[in-house]
VOLOGU-749217 format. One line per 10 residues: number of its first residue (from 1); their letters; for each residue x, z, y of N, C-alpha, C. Coordinates in nm, 4 decimals, always signed. Atoms other than C-alpha are relative to their C-alpha. Example, Ala and Ser with C-alpha at 12.3 -4.5 7.8 and 13.67 -1.06 7.14 Angstrom:
REM residues 2
1> as> +0.0890,+0.0000,-0.1190,+1.2300,+0.7800,-0.4500,+0.0900,+0.0000,+0.1200 | -0.0820,-0.0060,-0.1190,+1.3670,+0.7140,-0.1060,-0.0770,+0.0730,+0.1090
***
This chain:
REM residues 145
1> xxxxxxxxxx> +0.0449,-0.0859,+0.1087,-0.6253,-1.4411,-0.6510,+0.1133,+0.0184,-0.1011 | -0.1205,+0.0237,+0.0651,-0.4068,-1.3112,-0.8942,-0.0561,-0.0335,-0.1392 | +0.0091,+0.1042,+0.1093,-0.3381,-1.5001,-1.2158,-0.0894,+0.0286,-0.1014 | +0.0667,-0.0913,+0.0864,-0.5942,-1.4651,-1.4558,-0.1463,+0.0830,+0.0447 | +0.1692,-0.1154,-0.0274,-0.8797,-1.3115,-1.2436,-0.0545,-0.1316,+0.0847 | +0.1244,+0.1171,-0.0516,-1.1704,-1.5163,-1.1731,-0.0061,+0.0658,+0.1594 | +0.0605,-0.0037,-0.1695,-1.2533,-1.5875,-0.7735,-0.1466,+0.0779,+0.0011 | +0.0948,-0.0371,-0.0659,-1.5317,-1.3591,-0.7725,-0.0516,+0.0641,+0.1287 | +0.0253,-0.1138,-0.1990,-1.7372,-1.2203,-0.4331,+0.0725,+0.1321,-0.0313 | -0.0495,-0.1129,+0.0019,-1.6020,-0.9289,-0.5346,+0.1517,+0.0413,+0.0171
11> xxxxxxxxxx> -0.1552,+0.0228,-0.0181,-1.2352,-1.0343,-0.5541,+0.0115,-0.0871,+0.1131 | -0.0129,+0.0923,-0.1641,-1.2759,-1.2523,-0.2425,-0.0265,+0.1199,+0.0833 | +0.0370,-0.0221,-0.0816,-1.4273,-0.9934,-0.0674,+0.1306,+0.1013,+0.0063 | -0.0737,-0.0790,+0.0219,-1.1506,-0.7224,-0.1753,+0.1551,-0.0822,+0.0754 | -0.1573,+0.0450,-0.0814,-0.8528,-0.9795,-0.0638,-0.0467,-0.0196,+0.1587 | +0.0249,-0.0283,-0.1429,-1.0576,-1.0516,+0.2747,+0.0676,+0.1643,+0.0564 | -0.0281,-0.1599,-0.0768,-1.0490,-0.6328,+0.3365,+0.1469,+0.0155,+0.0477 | -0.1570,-0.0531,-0.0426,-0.6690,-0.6302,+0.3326,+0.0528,-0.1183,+0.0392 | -0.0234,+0.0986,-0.0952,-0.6489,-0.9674,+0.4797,-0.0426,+0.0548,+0.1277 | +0.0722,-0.0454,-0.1292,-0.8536,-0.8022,+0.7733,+0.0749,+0.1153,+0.0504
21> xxxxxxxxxx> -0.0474,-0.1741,+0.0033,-0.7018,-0.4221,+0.7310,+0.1780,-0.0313,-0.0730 | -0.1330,+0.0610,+0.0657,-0.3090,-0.5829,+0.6410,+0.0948,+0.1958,+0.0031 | -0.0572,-0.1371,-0.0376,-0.2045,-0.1709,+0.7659,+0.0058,+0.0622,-0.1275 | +0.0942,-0.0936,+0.0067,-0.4344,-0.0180,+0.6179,+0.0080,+0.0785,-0.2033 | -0.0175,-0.0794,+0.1643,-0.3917,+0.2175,+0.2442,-0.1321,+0.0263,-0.0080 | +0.1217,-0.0557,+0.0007,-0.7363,+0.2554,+0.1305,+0.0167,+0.0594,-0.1772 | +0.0258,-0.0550,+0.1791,-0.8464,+0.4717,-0.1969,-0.1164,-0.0474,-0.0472 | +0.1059,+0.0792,+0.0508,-1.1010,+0.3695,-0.4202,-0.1415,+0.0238,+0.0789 | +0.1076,+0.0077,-0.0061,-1.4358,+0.5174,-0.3216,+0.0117,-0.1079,+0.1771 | -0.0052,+0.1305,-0.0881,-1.3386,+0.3337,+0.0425,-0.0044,-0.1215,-0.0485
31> xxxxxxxxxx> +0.0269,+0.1979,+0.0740,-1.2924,-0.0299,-0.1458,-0.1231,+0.0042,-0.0117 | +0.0991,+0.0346,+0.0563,-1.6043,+0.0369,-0.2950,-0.1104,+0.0082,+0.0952 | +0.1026,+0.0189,-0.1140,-1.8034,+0.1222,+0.0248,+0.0430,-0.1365,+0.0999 | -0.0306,+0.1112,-0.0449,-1.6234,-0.1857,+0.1803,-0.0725,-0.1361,-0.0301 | +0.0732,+0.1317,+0.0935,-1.7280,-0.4233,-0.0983,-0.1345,+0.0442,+0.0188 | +0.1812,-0.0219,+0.0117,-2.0936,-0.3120,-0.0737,-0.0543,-0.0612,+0.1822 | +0.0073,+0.0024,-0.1655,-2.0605,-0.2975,+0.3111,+0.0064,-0.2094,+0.0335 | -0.0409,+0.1493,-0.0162,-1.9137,-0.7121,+0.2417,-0.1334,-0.0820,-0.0859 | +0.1457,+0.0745,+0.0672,-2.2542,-0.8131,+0.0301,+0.0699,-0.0155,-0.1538 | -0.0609,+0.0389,+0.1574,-2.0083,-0.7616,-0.2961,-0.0374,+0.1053,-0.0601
41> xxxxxxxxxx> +0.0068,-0.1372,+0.0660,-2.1498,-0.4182,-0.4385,+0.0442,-0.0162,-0.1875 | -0.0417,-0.0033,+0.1186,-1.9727,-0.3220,-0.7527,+0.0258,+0.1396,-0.0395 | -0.0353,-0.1589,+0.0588,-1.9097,+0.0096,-0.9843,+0.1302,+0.0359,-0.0016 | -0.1264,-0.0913,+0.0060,-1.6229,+0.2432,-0.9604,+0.0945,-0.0547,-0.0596 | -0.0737,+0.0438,+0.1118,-1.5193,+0.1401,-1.2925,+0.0442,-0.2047,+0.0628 | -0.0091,+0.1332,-0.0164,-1.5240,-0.2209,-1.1841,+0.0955,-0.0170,+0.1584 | -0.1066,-0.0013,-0.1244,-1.3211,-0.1436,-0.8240,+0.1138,+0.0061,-0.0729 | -0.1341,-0.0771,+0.0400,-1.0539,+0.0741,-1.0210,+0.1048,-0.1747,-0.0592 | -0.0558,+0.1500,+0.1028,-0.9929,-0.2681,-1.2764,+0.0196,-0.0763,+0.1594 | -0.0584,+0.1325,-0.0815,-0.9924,-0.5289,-0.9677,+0.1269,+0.0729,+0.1054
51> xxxxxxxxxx> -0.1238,-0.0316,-0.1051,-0.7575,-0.2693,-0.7575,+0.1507,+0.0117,-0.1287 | -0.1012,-0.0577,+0.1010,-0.5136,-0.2219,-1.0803,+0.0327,-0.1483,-0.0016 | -0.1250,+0.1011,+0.0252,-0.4704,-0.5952,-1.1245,+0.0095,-0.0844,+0.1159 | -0.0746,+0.0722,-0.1075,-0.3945,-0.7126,-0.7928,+0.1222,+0.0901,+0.0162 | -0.1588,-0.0555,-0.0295,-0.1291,-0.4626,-0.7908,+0.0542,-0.0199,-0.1563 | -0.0601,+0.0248,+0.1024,-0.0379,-0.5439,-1.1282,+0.0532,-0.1271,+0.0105 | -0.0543,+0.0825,-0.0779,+0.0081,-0.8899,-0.9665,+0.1187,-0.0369,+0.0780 | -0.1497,-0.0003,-0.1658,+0.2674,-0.7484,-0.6553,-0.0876,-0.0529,+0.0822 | +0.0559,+0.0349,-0.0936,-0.0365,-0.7993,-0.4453,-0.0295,+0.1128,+0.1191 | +0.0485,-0.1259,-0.0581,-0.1242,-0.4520,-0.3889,+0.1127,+0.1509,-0.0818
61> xxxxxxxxxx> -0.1603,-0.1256,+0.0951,+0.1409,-0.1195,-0.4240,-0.1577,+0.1225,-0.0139 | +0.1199,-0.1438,+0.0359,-0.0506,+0.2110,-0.5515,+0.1225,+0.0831,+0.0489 | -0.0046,-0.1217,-0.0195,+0.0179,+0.5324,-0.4275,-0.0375,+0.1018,+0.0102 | +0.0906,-0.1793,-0.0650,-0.0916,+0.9299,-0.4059,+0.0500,-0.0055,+0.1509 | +0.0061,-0.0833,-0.0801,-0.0948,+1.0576,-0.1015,+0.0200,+0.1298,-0.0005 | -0.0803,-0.1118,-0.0130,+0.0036,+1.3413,+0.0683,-0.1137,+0.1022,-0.0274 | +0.1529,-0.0671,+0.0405,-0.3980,+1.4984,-0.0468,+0.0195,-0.0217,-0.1385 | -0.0010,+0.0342,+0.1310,-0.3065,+1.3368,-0.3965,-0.1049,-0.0922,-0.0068 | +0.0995,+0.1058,-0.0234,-0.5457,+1.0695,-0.3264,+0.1039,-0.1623,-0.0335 | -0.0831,+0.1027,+0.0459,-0.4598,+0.7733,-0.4824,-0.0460,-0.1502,+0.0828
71> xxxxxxxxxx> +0.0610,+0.0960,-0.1277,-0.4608,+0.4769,-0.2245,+0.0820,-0.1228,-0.0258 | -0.0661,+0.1619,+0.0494,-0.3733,+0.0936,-0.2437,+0.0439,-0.0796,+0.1271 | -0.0533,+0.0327,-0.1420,-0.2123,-0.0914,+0.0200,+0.0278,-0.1265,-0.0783 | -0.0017,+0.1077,+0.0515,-0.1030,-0.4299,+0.0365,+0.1653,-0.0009,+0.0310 | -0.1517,-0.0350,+0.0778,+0.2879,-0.4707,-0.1314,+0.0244,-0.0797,+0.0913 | -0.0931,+0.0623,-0.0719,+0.5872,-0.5309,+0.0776,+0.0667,-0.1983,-0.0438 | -0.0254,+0.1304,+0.0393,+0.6904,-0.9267,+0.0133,+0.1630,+0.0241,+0.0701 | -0.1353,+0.0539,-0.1033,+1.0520,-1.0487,+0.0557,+0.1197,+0.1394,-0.0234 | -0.0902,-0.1241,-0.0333,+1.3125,-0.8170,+0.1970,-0.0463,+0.1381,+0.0548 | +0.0506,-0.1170,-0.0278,+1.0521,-0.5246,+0.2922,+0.0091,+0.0637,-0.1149
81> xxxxxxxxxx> +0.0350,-0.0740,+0.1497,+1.0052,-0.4602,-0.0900,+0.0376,+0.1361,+0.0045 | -0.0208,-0.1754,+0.0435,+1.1755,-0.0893,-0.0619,+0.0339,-0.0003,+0.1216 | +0.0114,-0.0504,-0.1191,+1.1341,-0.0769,+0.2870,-0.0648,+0.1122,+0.0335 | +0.0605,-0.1293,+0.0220,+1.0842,+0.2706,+0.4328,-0.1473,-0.0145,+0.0674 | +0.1821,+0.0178,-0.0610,+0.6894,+0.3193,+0.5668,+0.0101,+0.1571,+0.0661 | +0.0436,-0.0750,-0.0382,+0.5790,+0.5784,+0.7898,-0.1804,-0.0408,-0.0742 | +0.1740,+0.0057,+0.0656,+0.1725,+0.6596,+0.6635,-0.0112,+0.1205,+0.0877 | +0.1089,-0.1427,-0.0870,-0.0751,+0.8708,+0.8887,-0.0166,+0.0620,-0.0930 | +0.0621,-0.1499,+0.1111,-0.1840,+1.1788,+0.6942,-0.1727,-0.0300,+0.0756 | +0.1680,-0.0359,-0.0529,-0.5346,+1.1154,+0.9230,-0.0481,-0.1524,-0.0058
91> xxxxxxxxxx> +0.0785,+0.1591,-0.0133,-0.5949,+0.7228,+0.9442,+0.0590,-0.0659,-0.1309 | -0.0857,+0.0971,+0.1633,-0.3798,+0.6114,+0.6255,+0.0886,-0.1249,+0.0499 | -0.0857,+0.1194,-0.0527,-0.2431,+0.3632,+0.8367,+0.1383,-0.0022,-0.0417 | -0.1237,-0.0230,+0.0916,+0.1074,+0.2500,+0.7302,+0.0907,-0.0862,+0.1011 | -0.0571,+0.0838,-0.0575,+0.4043,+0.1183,+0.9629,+0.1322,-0.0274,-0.0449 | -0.0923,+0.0198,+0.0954,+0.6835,-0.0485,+0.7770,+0.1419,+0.0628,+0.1613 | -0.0424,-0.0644,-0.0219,+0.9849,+0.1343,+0.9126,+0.1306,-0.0756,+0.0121 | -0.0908,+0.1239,+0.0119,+1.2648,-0.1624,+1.0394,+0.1649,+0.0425,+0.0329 | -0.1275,-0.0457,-0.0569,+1.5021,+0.0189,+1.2624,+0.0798,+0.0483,-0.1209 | -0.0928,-0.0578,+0.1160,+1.8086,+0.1078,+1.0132,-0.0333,-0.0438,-0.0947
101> xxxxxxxxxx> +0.0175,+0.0679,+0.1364,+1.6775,-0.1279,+0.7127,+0.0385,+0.0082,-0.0662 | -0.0916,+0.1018,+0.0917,+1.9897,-0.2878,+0.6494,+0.0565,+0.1358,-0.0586 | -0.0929,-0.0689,+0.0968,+2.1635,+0.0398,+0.6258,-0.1038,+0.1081,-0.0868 | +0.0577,-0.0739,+0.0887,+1.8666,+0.2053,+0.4167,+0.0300,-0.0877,-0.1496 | +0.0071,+0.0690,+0.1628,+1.8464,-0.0955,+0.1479,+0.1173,-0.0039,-0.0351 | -0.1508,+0.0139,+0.0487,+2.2436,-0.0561,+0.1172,-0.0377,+0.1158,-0.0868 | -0.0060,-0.1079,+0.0533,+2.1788,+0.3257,+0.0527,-0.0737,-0.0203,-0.1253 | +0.0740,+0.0076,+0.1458,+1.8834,+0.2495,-0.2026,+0.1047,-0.0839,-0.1190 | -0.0999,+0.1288,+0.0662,+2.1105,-0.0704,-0.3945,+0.1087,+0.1359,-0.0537 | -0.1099,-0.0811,+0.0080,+2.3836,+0.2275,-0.3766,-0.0954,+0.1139,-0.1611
111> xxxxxxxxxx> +0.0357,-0.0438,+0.0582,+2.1725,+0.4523,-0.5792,-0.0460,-0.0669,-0.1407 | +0.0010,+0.0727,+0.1138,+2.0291,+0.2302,-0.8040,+0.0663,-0.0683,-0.1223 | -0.1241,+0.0555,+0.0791,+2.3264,+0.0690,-0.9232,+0.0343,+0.1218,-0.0586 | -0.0181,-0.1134,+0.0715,+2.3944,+0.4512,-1.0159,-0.0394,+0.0474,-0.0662 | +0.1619,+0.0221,+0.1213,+2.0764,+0.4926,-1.1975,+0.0609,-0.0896,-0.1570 | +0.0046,+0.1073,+0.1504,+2.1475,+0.1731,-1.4282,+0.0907,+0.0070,-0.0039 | -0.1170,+0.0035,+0.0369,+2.5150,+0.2731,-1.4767,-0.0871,+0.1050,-0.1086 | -0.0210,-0.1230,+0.0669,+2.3949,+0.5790,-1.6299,-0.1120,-0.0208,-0.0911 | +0.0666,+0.0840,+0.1648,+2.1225,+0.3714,-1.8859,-0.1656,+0.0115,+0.0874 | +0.1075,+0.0470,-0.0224,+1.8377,+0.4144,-1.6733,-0.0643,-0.1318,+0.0297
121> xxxxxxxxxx> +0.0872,+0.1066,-0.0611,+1.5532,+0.1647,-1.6273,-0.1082,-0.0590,+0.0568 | +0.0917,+0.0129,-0.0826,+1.2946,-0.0273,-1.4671,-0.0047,+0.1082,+0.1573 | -0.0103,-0.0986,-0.1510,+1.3817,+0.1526,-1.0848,-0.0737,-0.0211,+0.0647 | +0.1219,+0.0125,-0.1076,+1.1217,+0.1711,-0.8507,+0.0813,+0.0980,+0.0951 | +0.0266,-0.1233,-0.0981,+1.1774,+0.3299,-0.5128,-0.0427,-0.0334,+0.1009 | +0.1434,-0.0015,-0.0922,+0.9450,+0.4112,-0.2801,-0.0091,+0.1308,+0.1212 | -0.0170,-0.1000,-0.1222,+1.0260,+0.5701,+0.0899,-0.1030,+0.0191,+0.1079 | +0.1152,+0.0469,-0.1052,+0.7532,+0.6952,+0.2721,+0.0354,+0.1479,+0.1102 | +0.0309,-0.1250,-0.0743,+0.7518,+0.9557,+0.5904,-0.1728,+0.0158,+0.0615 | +0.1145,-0.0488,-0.0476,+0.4258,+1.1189,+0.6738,+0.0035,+0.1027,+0.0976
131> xxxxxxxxxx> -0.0115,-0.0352,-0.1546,+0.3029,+1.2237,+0.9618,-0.1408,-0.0296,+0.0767 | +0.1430,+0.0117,-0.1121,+0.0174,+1.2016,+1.2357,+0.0571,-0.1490,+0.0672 | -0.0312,+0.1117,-0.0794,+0.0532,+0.8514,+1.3894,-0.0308,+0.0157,+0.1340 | -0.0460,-0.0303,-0.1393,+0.0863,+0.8554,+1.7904,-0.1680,-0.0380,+0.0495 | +0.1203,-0.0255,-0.0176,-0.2549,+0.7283,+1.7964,-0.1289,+0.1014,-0.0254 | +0.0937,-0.0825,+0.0653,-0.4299,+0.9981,+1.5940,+0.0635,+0.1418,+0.0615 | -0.0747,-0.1359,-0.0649,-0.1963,+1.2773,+1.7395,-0.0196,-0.0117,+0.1779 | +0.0143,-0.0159,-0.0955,-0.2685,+1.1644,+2.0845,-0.1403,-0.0937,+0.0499 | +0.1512,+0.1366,+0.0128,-0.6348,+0.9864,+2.0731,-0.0012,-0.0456,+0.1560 | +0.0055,+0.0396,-0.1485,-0.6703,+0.9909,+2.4787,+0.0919,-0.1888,+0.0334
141> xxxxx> -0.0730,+0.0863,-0.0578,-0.3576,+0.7665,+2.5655,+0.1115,-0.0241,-0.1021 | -0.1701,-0.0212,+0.1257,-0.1278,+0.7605,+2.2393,+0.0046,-0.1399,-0.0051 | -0.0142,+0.1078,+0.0357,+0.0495,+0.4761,+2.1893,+0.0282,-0.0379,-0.1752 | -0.0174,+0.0088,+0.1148,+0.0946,+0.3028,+1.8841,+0.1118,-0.0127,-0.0649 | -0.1675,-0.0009,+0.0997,+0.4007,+0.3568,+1.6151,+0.0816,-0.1091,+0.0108
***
């Protein structure tokens, strides 16, 4: 749990989902049919707050989508942190993106350092390609990303 938030069913049941779904980007009204679906039913207002501070944590990253749908996933740890992601546009699914890492996190580091020469701060970056995943683009026999 993160620091500060009480173990409730509702926050147990919310770290189970993405303990279970580790892929998986969900947006709110999904959490909230999840948690109801887990015996934790809770209000909108009361998802939005427990999904804001597990990612206020570094438990969970926020993002729009490519609909503008704002969806929560569970944050890269380690050396993935600005690792690139492929994301389905149809399942939300998310596959961290390994081949060429080393020479992406050089390129990001490269930029950044260019950023905070020039007075900017706090850098975030965040590489995602979208796309149909091989399963959703080929349901019959697709393999997976």
């Amino acid at each position: 749990m993160p620091a500060g938030m009480r173990a409730t069913r509702a926050t147990r049941a919310l770290a189970a989902l993405y303990a279970a779904r580790p892929d998986a980007a969900f947006s709110e009204p999904e959490v909230e049919a999840a948690l109801a679906s887990a015996g934790a039913p809770v209000n909108k207002v009361t998802v939005y707050r427990m999904l804001d501070r597990f990612a206020a944590a570094g438990l969970l990253h926020k993002q729009v989508d490519a609909a503008r749908v704002t969806r929560y996933a569970l944050a890269p740890q380690g050396e993935e942190g600005a690792a690139p992601r492929f994301e389905c546009d149809d399942c939300h699914r998310q596959f961290r993106l390994s081949q060429g890492s080393a020479k992406v996190q050089t390129a990001l580091k490269q930029v950044l350092q260019a950023l905070a020469t020039a007075g900017h701060e706090s850098l975030a970056v965040d590489i995602a390609v979208r796309g149909r995943c091989a399963g959703c683009a080929h349901p019959a026999g697709g393999a997976a990303a």
